[in-house]
C-alpha positions, 0 to 999 in steps of 0.5 A, spaced: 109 437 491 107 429 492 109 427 499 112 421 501 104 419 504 100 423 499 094 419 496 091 425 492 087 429 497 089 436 498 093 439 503 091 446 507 097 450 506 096 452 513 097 445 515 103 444 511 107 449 516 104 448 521 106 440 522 114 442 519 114 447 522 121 448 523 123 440 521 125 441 515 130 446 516 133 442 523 133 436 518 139 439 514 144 437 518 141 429 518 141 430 510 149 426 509 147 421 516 140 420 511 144 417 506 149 413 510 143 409 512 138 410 505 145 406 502 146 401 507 138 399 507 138 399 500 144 394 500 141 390 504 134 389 500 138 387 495 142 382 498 135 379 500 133 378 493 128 385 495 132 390 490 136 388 483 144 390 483 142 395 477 137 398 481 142 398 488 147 402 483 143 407 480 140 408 488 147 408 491 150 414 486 144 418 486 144 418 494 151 419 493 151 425 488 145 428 492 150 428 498 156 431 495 151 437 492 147 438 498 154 439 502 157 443 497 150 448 498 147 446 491 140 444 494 136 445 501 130 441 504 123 446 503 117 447 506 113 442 500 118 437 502 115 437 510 122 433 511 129 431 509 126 424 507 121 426 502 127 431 500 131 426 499 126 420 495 124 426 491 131 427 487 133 422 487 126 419 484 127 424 479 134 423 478 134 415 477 127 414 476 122 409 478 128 405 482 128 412 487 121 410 490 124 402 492 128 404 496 124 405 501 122 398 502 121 395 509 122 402 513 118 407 514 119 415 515 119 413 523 125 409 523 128 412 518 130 418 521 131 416 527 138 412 524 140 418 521 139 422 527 143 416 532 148 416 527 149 424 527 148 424 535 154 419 535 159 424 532 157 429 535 158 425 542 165 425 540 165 433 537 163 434 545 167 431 548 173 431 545 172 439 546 170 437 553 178 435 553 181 441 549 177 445 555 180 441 561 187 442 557 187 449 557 185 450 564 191 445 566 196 450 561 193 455 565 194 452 571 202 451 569 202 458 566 201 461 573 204 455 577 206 460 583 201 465 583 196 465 590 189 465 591 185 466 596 180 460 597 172 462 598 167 460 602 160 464 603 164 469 599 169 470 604 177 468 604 177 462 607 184 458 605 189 460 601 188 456 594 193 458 588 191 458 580 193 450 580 189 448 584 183 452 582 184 451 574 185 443 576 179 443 580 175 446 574 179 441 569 177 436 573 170 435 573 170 437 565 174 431 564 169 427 568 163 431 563 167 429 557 167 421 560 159 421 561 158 424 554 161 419 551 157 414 556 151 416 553 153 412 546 149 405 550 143 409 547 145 411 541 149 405 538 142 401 538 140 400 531 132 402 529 133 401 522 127 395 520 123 397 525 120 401 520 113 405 524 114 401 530 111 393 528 117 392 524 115 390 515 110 384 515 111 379 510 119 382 508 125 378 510 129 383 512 136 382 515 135 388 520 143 386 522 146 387 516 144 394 517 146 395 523 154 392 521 154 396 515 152 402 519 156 401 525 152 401 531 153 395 536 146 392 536 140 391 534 134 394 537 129 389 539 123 388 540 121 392 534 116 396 538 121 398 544 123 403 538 119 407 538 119 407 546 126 409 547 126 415 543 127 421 547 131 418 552 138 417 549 135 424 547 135 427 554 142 423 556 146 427 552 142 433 554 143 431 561 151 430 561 150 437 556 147 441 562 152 438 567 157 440 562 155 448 561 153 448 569 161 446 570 162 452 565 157 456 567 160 456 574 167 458 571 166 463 567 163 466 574 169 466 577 172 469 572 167 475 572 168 475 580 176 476 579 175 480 572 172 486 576 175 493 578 175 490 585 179 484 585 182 486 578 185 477 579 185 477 572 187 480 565 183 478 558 185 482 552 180 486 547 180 479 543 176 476 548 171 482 551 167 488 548 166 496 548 160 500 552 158 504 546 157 509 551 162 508 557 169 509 552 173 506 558 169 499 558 171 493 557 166 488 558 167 480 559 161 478 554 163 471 553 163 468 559 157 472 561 154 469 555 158 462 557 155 464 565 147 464 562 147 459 556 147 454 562 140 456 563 139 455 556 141 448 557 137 446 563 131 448 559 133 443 553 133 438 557 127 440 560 123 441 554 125 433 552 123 430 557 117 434 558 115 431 552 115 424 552 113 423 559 106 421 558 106 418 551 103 412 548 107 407 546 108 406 538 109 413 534 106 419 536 108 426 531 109 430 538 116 426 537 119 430 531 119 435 535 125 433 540 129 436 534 129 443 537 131 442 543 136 437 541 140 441 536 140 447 540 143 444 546 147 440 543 150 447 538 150 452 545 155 447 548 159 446 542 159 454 540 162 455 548 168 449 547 170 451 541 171 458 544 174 457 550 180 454 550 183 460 546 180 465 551 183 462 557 190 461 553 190 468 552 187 470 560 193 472 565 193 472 572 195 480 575 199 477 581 199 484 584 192 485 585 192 478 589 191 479 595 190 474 601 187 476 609 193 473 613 187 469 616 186 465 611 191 461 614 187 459 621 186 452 619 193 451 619 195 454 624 190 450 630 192 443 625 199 445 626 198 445 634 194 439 634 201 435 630 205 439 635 202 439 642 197 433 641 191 438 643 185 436 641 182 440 635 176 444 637 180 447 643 186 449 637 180 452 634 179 456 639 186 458 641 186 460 634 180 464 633 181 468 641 188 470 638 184 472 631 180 477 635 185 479 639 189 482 633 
């Protein structure tokens, strides 16, 4: 098979899967935002006088038709391909003819997919996100729920002050809400245009309009200069993988409390056989795997963002082939966090609290009570403290 840069040397087949690797199958998901940005820059070519109207309308229904088939799993990007680019240009030449191989005048592979990549990072921002909130409102329902169930309020693992469920799923709902704010922070990076800037030096002796693109595509901007392109990929990368991390370590922090309230010996909280699992030894059990699982993955996302920024931290400028390997981590953090949202608001929505089984040490009130002979005696705070702690031991 002919690859886009192929000049009719040979390839090693080792090379082959060694250099893909696994890029031709992450690029799957980049297949529909591909032809988004391949209609657009075509679209501009021929505005530029750069592409006949003839040839733009058999690119724009050969992408098109490429798009609906691929969608509808008629065709997937292989090994020969090497990537989704040359997967695309392939068909399409094959199905239109020579007018498939002008298309991609004036760009290159480099910032082709990074256009199509910005394009799917934006919605998944907005997926994110918007799961992000169904969470926090499923923590506040829950909170309504059990509006006058008591907890107790842990510091060092001990009770500390009385708490309620409200205020201890309000806490959680909070700080997701926050997560889901910083998510969508993250679009600064990703709205910046790269289409034009072609393998980092832009396309010499071409007139292209690198604006046009950048309307039709909805970004908020163009990228400039040409050569900071290749510089800034990665970080918009590592943006969302940080706010992800944020996200899953709020997560990750909750379904602990969980696991805590969900043992035999506090026994806070009920989960149905829906949400938990069977010992295939043990008949009596039932496990709560989820948020094991939700408790675990967070270390999972600290380590993607870890792999992304590990790999940009000394590169050169320009285009250098360690960046096509910023997919995996990419994708797998971005698809752990969205598996974990999709799943949890229906898991909470169906988590009762067990009233009964709550139980709070009648010292868990002592702050309150030394603040209260402060308001009443005007005695200062520390003697409080201390009137109240000798009447603790005392008891």
């Amino acid at each position: 098979m002919t690859r886009l840069w192929d000049k009719g040397a040979p390839l090693d087949d080792r090379v082959l899967r060694y250099t893909a690797g696994e890029d031709f199958a992450l690029d799957e998901r980049l297949v529909r935002y591909d032809v988004r940005a391949s209609i657009a820059h075509a679209e501009m070519l021929n505005e530029q006088k750069l592409l006949s109207g003839a040839d733009l309308e058999a690119i724009r229904g050969g992408l098109t038709a490429l798009a609906d088939e691929h969608a509808r799993g008629l065709w997937r990007i292989e090994l020969a391909d090497e990537d989704g680019q040359t997967a695309l240009e392939r068909r399409l030449t094959e199905r239109i003819g020579g007018a498939g191989g002008r298309v991609h005048l004036g760009r290159s592979r480099n910032d082709q997919v990074l256009t199509a990549l910005r394009l799917y990072l934006s919605d998944a921002v907005e997926e994110l996100s918007g799961g992000a909130v169904d969470v926090a409102e499923a923590l506040e329902r829950l909170g309504e729920r059990e509006k006058n169930t008591a907890l107790p309020g842990y510091t060092h693992m001990q009770q500390a002050m009385p708490s309620s469920v409200p205020l201890w799923a309000g806490g959680f709902a909070a700080e997701i809400r926050d997560d889901a704010d910083n998510l969508r922070h993250v679009r600064r990076r990703i709205s910046k245009s790269p289409l034009g800037s072609a393998a980092g030096y832009g396309a010499p002796g071409l007139p292209l309009d690198r604006k046009s693109t950048q309307h039709k595509l909805g970004f908020a901007e163009v990228q400039q200069p040409v050569t900071a392109v290749q510089l800034s990929r990665g970080k918009a990368e590592a943006s969302l993988l940080f706010e992800t991390a944020l996200l899953m370590q709020d997560l990750g922090r909750l379904a602990a409390d969980v696991l805590l309230f969900y043992t035999q010996e506090f026994g806070f909280v009920e989960l149905p056989d829906a949400f938990t699992t069977g010992s295939s030894i043990m008949p009596q059990k039932r496990n709560p795997d989820v948020f094991e699982l939700i408790r675990g993955r967070s270390a999972t996302a600290q380590a993607c963002l870890a792999e992304a920024l590990g790999l940009c931290a000394k590169l050169p400028s320009g285009y250098q082939r360690d960046l096509q390997l910023l997919k995996l981590p990419l994708f797998r953090g971005i698809d752990i966090a969205q598996q974990t949202l999709d799943l949890l608001p229906a898991a909470l929505d169906a988590m009762r609290f067990r009233p009964d089984r709550i139980h709070l040490d009648p010292a868990i009130h002592a702050a309150e009570e030394a603040n209260r002979l402060v308001v009443t005696e005007g005695i200062p705070f520390r003697e409080a403290y201390r009137r109240i702690a000798a009447k603790l031991k005392r008891s």
